[in-house]
ROZA-500785 format. One record per residue (C-alpha): residue number from 1; y, z, x. Coordinates in nm, 2 decimals, always signed. Example, Ala and Ser with C-alpha at 12.3 -4.5 7.8 and 13.67 -1.06 7.14 Angstrom:
REM residues 2
<senu 1, <-0.45, +0.78, +1.23>>;
<senu 2, <-0.11, +0.71, +1.37>>;
This chain:
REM residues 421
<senu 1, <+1.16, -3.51, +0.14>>;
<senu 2, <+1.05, -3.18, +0.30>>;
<senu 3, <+0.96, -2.87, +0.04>>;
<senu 4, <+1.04, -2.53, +0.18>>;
<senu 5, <+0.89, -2.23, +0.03>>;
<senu 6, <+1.03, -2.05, -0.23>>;
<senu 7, <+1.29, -1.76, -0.17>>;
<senu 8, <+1.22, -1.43, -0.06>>;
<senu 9, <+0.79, -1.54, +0.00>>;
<senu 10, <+0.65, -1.58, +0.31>>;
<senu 11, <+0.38, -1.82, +0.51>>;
<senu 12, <+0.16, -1.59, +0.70>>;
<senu 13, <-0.01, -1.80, +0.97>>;
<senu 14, <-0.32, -1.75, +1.16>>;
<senu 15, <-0.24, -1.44, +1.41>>;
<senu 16, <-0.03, -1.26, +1.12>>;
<senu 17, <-0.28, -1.32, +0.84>>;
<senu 18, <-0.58, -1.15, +1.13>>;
<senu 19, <-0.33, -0.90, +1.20>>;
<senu 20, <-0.32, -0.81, +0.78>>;
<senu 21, <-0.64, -0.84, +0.77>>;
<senu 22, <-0.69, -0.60, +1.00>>;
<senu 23, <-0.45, -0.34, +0.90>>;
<senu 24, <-0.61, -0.40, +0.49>>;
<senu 25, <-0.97, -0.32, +0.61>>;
<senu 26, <-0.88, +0.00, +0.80>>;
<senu 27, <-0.70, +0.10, +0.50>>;
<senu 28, <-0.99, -0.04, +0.30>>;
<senu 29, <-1.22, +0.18, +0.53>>;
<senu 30, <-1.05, +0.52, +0.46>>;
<senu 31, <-1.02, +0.48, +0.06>>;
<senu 32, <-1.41, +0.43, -0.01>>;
<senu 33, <-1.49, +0.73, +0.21>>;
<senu 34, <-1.30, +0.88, -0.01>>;
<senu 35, <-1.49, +0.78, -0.30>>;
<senu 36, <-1.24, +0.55, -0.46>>;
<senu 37, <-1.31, +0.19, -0.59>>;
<senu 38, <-1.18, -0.11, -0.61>>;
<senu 39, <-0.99, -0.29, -0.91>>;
<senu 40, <-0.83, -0.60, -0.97>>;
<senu 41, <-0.61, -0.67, -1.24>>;
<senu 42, <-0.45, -1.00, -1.40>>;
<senu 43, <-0.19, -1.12, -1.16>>;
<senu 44, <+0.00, -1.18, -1.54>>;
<senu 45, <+0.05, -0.94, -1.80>>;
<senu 46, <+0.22, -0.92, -2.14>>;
<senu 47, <+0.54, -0.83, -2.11>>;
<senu 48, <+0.54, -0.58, -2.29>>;
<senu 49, <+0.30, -0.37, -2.06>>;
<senu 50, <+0.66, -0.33, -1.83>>;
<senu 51, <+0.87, -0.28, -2.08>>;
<senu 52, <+0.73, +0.01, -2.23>>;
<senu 53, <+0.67, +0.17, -1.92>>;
<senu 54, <+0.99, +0.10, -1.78>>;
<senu 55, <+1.21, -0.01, -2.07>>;
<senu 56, <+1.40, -0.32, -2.14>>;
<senu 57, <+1.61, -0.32, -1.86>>;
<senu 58, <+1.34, -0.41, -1.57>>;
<senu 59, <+1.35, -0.78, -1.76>>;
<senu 60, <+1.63, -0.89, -1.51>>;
<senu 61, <+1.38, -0.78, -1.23>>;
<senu 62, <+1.10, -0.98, -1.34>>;
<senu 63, <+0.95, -1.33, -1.33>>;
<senu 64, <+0.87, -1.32, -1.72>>;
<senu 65, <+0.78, -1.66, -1.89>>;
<senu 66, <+0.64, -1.79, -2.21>>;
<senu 67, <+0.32, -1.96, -2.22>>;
<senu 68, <+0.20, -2.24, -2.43>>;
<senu 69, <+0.07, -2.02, -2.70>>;
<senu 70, <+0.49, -1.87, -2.68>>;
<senu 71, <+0.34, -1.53, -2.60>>;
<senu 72, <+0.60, -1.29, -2.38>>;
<senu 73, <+0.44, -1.25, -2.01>>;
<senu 74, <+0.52, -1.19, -1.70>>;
<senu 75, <+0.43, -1.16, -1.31>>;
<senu 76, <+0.35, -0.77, -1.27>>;
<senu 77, <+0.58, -0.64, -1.09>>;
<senu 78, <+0.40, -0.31, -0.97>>;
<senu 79, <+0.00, -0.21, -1.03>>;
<senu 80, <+0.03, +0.11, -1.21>>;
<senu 81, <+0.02, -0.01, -1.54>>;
<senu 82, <-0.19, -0.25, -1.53>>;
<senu 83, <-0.44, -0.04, -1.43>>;
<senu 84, <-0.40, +0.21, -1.74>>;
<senu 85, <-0.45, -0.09, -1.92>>;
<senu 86, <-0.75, -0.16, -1.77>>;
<senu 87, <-0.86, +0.19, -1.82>>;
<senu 88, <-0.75, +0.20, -2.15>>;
<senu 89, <-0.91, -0.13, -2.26>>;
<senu 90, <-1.25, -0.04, -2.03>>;
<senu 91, <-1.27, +0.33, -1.88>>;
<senu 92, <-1.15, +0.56, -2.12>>;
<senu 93, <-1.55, +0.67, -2.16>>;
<senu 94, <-1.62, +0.71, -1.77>>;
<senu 95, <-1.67, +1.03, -1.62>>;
<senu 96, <-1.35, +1.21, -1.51>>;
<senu 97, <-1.19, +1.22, -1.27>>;
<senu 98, <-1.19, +0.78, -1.30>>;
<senu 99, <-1.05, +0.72, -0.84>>;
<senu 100, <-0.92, +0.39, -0.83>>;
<senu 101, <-0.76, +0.15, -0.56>>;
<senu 102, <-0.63, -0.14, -0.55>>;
<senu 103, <-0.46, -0.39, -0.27>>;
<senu 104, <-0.26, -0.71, -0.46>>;
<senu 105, <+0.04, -0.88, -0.48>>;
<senu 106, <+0.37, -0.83, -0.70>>;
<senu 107, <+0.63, -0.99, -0.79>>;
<senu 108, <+1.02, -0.90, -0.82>>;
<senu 109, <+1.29, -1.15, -0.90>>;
<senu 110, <+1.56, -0.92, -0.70>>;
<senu 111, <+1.82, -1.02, -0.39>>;
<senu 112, <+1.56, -1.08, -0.11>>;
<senu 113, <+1.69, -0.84, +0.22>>;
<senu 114, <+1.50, -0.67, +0.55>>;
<senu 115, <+1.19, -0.55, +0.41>>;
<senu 116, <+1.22, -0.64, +0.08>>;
<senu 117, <+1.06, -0.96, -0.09>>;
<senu 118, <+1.04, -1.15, -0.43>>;
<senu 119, <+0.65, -1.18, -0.31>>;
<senu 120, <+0.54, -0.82, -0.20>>;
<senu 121, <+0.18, -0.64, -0.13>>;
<senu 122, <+0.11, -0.30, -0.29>>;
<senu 123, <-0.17, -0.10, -0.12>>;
<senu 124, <-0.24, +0.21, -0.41>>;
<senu 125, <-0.45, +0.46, -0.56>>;
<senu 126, <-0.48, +0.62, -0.91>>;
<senu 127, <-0.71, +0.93, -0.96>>;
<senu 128, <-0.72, +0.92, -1.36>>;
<senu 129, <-0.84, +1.26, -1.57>>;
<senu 130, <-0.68, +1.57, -1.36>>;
<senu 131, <-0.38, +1.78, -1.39>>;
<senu 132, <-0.54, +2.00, -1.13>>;
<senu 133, <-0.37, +2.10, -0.80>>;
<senu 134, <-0.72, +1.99, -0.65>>;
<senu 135, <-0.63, +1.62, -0.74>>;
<senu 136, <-0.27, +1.62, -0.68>>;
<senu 137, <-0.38, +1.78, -0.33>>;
<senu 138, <-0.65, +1.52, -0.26>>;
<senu 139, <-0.41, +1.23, -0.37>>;
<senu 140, <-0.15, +1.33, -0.13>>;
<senu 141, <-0.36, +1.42, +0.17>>;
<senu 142, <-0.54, +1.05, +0.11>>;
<senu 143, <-0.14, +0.93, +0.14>>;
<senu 144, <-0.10, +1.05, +0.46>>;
<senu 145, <-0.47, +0.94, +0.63>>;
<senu 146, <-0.43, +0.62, +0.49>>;
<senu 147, <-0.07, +0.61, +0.71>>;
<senu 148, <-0.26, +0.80, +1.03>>;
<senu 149, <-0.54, +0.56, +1.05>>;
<senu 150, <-0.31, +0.28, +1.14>>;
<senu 151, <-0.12, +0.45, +1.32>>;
<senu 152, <+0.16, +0.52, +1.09>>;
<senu 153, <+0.36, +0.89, +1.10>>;
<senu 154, <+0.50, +0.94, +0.81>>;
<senu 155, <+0.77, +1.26, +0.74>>;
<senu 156, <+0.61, +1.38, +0.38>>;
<senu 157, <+0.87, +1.53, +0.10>>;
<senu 158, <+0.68, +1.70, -0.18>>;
<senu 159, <+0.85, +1.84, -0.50>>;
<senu 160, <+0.78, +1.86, -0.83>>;
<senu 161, <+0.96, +1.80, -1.13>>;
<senu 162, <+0.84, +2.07, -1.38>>;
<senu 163, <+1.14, +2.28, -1.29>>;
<senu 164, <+1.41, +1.97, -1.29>>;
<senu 165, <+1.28, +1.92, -1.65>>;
<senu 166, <+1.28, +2.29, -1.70>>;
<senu 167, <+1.61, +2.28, -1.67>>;
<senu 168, <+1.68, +1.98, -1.84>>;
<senu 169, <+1.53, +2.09, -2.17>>;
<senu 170, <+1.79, +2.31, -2.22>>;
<senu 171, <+2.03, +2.09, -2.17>>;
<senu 172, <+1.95, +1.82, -2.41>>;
<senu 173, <+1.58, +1.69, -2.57>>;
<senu 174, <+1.71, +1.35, -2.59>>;
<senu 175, <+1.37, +1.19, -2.31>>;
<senu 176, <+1.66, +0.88, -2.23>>;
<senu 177, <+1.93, +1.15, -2.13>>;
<senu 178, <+1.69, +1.32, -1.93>>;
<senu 179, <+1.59, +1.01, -1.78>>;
<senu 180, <+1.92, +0.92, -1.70>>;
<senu 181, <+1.95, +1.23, -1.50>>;
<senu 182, <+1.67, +1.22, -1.33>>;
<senu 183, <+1.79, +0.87, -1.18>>;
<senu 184, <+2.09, +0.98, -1.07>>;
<senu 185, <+1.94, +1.31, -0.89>>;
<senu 186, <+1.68, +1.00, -0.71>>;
<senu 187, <+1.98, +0.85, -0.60>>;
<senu 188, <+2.15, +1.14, -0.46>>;
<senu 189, <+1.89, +1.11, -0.19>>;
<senu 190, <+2.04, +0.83, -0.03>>;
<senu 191, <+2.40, +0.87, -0.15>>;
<senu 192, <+2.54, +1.26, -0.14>>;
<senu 193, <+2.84, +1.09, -0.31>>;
<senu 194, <+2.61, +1.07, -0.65>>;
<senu 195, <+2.66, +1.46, -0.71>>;
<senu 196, <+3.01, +1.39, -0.90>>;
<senu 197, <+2.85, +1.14, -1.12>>;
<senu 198, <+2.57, +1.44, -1.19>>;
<senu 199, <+2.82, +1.69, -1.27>>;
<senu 200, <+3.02, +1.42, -1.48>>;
<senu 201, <+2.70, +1.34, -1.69>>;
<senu 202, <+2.58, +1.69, -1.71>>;
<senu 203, <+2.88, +1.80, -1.84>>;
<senu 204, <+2.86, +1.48, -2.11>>;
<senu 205, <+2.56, +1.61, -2.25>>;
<senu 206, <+2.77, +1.96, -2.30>>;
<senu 207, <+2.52, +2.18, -2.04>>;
<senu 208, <+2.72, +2.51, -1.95>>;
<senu 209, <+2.84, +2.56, -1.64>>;
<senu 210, <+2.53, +2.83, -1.55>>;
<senu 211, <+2.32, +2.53, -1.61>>;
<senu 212, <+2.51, +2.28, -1.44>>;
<senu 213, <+2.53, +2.53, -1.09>>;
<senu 214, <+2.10, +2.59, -1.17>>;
<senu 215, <+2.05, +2.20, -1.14>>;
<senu 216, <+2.25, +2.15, -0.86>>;
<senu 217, <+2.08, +2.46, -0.66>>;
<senu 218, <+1.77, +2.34, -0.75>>;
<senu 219, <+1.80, +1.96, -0.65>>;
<senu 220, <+1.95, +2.10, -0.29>>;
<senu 221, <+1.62, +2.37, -0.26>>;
<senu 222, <+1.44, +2.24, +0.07>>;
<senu 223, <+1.31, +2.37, +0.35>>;
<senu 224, <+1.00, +2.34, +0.55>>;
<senu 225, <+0.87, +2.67, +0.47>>;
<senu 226, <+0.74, +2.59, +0.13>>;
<senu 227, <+0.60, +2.87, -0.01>>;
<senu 228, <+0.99, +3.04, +0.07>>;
<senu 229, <+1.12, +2.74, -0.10>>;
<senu 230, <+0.89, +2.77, -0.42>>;
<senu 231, <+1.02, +3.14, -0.43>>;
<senu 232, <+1.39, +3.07, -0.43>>;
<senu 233, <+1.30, +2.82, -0.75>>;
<senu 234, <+1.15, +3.11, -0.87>>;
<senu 235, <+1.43, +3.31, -0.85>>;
<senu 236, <+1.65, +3.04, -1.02>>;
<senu 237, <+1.44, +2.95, -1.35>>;
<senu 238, <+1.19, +3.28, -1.33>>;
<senu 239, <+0.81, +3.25, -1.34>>;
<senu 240, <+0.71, +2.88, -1.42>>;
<senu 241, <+0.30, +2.85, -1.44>>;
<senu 242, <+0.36, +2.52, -1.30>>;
<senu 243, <+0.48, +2.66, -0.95>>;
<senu 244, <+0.19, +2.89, -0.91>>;
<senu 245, <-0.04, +2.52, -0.92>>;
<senu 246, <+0.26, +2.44, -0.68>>;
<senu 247, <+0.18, +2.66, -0.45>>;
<senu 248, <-0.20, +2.63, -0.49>>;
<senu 249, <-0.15, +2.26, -0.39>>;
<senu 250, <+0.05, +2.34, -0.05>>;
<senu 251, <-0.27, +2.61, -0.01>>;
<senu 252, <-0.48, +2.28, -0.06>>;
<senu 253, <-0.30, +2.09, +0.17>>;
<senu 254, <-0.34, +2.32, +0.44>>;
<senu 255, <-0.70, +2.30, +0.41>>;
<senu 256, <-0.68, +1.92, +0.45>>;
<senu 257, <-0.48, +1.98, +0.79>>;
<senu 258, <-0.17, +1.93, +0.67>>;
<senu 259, <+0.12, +2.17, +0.76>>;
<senu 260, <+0.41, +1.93, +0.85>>;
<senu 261, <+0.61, +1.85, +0.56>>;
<senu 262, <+0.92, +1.92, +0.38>>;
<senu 263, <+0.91, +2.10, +0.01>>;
<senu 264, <+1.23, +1.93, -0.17>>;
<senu 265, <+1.30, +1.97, -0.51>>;
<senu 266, <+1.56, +1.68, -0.51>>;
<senu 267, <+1.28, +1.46, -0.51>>;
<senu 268, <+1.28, +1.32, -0.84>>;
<senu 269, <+1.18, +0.97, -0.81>>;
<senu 270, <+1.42, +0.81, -1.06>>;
<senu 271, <+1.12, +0.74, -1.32>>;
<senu 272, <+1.06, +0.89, -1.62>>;
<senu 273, <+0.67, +0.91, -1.63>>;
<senu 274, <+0.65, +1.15, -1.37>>;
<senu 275, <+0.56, +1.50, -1.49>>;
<senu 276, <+0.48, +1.75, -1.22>>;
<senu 277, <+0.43, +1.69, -0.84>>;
<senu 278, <+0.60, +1.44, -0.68>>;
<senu 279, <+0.60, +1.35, -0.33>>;
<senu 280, <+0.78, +1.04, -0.08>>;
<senu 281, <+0.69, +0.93, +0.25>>;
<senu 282, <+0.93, +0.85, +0.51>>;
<senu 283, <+0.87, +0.65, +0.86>>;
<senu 284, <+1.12, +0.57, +1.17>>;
<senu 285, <+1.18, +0.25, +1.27>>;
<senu 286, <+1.26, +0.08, +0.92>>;
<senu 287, <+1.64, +0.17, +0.89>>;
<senu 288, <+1.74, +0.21, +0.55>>;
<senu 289, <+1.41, +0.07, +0.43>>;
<senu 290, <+1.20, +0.37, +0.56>>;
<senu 291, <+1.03, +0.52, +0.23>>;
<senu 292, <+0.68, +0.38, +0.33>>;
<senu 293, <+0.48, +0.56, +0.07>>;
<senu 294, <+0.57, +0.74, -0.32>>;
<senu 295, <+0.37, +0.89, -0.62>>;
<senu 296, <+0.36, +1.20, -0.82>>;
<senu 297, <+0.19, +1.31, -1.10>>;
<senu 298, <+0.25, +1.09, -1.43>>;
<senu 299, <+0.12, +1.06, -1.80>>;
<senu 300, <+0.12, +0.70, -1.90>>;
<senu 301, <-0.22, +0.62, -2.07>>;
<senu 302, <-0.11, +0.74, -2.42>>;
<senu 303, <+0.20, +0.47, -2.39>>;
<senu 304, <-0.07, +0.19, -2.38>>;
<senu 305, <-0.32, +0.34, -2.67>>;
<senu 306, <-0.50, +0.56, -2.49>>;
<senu 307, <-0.52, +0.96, -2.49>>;
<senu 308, <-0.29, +1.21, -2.38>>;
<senu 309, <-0.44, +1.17, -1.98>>;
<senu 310, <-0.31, +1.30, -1.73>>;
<senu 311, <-0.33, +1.07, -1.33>>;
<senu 312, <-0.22, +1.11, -1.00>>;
<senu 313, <-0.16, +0.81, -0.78>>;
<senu 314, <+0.07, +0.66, -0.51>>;
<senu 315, <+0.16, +0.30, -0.36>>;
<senu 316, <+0.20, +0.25, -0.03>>;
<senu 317, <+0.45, -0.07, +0.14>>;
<senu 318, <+0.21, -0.27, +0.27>>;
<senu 319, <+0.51, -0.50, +0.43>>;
<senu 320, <+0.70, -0.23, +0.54>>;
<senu 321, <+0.37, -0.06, +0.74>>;
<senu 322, <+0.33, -0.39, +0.88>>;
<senu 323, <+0.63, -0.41, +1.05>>;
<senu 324, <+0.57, -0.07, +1.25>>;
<senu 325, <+0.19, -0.02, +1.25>>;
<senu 326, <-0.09, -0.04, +1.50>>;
<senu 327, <-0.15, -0.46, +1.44>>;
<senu 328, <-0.43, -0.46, +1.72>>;
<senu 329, <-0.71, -0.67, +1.60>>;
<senu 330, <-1.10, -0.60, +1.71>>;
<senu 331, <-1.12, -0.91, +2.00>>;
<senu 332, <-1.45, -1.07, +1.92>>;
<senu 333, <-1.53, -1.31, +2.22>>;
<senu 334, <-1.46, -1.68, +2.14>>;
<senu 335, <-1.65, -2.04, +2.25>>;
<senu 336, <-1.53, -2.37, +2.27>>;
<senu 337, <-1.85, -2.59, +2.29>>;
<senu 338, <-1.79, -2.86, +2.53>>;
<senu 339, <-2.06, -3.21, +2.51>>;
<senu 340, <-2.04, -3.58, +2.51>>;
<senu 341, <-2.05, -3.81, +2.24>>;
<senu 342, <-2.45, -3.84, +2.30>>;
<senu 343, <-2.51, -3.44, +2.30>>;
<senu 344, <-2.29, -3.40, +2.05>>;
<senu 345, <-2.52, -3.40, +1.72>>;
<senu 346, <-2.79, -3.11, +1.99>>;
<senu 347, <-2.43, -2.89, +2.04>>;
<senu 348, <-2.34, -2.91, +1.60>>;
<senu 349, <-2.75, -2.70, +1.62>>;
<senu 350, <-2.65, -2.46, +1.91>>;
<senu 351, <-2.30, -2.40, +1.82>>;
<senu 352, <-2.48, -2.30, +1.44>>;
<senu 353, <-2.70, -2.09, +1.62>>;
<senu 354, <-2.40, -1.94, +1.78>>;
<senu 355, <-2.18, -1.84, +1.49>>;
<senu 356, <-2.40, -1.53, +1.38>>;
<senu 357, <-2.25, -1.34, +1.59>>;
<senu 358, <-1.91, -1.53, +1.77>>;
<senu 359, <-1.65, -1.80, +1.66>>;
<senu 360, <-1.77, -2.13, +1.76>>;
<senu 361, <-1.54, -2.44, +1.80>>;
<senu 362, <-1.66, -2.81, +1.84>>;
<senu 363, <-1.49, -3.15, +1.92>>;
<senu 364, <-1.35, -3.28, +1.58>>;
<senu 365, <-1.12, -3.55, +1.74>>;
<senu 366, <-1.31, -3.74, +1.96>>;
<senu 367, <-1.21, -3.63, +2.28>>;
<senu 368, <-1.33, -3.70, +2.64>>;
<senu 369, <-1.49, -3.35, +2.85>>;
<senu 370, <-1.13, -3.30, +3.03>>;
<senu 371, <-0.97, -3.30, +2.68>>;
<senu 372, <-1.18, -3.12, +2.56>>;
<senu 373, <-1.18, -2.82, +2.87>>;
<senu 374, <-0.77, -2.84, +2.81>>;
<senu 375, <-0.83, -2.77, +2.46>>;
<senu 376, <-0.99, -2.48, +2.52>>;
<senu 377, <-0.75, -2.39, +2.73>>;
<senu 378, <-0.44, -2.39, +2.48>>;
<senu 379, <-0.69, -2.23, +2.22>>;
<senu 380, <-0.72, -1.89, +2.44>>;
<senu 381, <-1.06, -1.95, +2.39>>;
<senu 382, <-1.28, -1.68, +2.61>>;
<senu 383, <-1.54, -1.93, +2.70>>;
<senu 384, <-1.67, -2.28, +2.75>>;
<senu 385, <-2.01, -2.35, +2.67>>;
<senu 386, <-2.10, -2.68, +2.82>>;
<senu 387, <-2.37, -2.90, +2.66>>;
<senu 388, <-2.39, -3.21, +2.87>>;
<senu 389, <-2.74, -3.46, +2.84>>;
<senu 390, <-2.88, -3.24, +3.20>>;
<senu 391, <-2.77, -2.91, +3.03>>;
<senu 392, <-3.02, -3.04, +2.75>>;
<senu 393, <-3.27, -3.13, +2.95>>;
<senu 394, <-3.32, -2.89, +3.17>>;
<senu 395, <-3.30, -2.59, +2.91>>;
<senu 396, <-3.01, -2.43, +3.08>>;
<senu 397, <-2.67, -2.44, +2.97>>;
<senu 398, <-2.33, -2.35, +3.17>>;
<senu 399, <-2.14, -2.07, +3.05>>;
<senu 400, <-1.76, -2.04, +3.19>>;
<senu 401, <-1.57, -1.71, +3.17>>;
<senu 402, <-1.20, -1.89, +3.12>>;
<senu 403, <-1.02, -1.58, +3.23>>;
<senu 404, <-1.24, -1.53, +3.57>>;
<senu 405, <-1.35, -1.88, +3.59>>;
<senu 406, <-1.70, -1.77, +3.65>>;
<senu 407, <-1.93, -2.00, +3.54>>;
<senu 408, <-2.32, -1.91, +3.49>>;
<senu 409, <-2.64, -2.08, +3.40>>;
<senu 410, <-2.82, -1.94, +3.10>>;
<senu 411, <-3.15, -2.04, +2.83>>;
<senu 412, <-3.05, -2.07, +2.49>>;
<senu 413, <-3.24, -1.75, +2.43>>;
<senu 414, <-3.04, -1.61, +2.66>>;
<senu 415, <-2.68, -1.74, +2.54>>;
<senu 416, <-2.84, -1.58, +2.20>>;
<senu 417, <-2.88, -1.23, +2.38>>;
<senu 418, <-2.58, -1.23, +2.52>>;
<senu 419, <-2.33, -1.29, +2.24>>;
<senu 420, <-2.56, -1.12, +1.98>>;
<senu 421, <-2.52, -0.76, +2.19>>;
């Protein structure tokens, strides 16, 4: 009976998993220079850690389970809050601003499709403790290096909810109303044909038609000229303090190098933690699937016991970048040690002497010296060390180059020379 693999994971095999790694370390790279460092958090949580975050209907989304003890948990779905846990149970006493990243696994029970999987990886960052345009600024710019540095363009949409909820307010207080707005104004992104269903609800909740026309203008305010665009939101809900950080933040940007990008107020994000900037990522080649990168500004540590903190963070696709980044992996030259059965235990001491500095393969099955040159062959290996009983005794040991088939004579100090340059 053959076992497959479970739906919507994957089996990464040897040349993926070294491209991954590859792409993960670059990433990796960029974060710490940053100054952000590295957490890892229980791949289960309490249920309950989702559900007050998200409410109870992510349950359907979610490999919950009981566990012996019958205590509610669950896969984590995302990382964002289980790292305010964490820094609720453990940081809430370090210096501020607390820069965190993380790089894990989630989970999602959901209809597996093109870039989407029940088994995901989340590259992200959280910068806990500011409210500042200087972090939302930093957090965004990091966003978009992280993209660039494996070779990633991303389109950047940055908006920010303060005058969506602005307007809101006066529309109703009710938080669940307001997040049921908010949801559909996300979707409009992708589906124009949402707009009726935000009228329709608007119009439930009894908001006048002045309000109803101030939404709508708001949620269709883009342009690429942001500092224009902040000024026509002026001009619709008057002087918000929040758009003066706005535009202190696109100032910010600037300063980081980064002029090309889209200010859209209809970017709203569809959950109801966020509180001020907001911003998306977009890259070609994905179809549908092309949102590569999202985060905002967001209040969450109070839900979880905490204080009333304010954080800026993001999560990047790590599956979707892989499918159109820069997968080239750093070639380190590779030996396949060729002996007899009589040199062999001699090659096991070279071969260690070796793998300081290169990947060594020996002869695990036995095989005569013309098996043992094919194998080389089919492992792409770049060269054949041959340690025969007159390689041994004379000191010198022949070192083939399998793509130009030169083959030279060197000392063992001098195979160490080579391959340790």
């Amino acid at each position: 009976m053959e076992i497959s693999k479970p739906r919507g994971t994957r089996d990464f095999l040897p040349e993926e998993v070294a491209q991954r790694r590859s792409v993960e370390s670059k990433l990796r790279d960029v974060v710490k220079k940053w100054g952000y460092g590295e957490i890892i958090t229980p791949t289960f949580e309490e249920l309950e850690l989702f559900t007050l975050k998200s409410g109870e209907g992510i349950i359907g989304e979610l490999y919950n389970f009981k566990d012996k003890g019958d205590r509610e948990m669950t896969l984590r779905p995302e990382l964002t809050a289980p790292v305010m846990r964490a820094y609720v149970n453990e940081m809430q006493s370090f210096p501020k601003p607390v820069k965190l990243f993380y790089f894990e696994n989630c989970f999602r029970y959901e209809r597996p499709q093109k870039g989407r999987f029940r088994e995901f990886w989340q590259f992200g960052v959280e910068s806990i403790g500011s409210a500042k345009p200087e972090s939302d600024a930093e957090v965004i710019a990091l966003a978009m290096t992280l993209l660039a540095s494996v070779g990633v363009k991303g389109n950047l949409n940055v908006g920010n909810l303060s005058v969506l909820r602005h307007l809101l307010s006066q529309v109703t207080a009710d938080v669940e109303s307001q997040g049921n707005v908010m949801r559909i104004i996300d979707k409009m992104t992708k589906d124009p044909a949402e707009e009726q269903n935000l009228e329709m609800l608007l119009l439930e909740l009894k908001a006048s038609f002045e309000l109803v026309q101030k939404i709508k203008a708001v949620v269709g305010l883009a342009g690429k000229d942001g500092f224009s665009a902040i000024q026509k939101a002026r001009d619709i809900v008057g002087q918000l303090p929040e758009l003066d950080a706005f535009e202190k933040t696109l100032v910010l940007l600037s300063a980081y190098g980064i002029h090309d990008y889209t200010v859209n107020f209809g970017v709203a994000r569809g959950l109801d933690y966020y509180t001020g900037i907001v911003f998306e990522i977009y890259a070609d080649g994905l179809g549908a699937q092309k949102q590569v990168c999202g985060g905002g500004s967001y209040k969450l540590i109070s839900l979880f016991g905490g204080g009333d903190v304010p954080s800026t963070g993001f999560g990047i696709g790590f599956d979707r970048i892989m499918e159109i980044c820069d997968k080239t992996v750093d070639q380190v030259p590779s030996i396949v040690l060729v002996s007899k059965p009589e040199t062999h235990a001699e090659s096991l001491k070279i071969a260690s002497g070796l793998r300081q500095y290169v990947p060594v393969q020996t002869d695990l099955m036995g095989r005569n010296f013309k098996a043992q040159m094919e194998f080389a062959n089919t492992t792409g290996a770049d060269y054949v060390l041959i340690v025969g009983e007159k390689e041994l005794e004379s000191g010198c040991f022949s070192l083939k180059n399998m793509e130009s088939g030169e083959q030279i004579s060197l000392s063992l100090d001098e195979l160490m020379k080579k391959f340790r340059n």
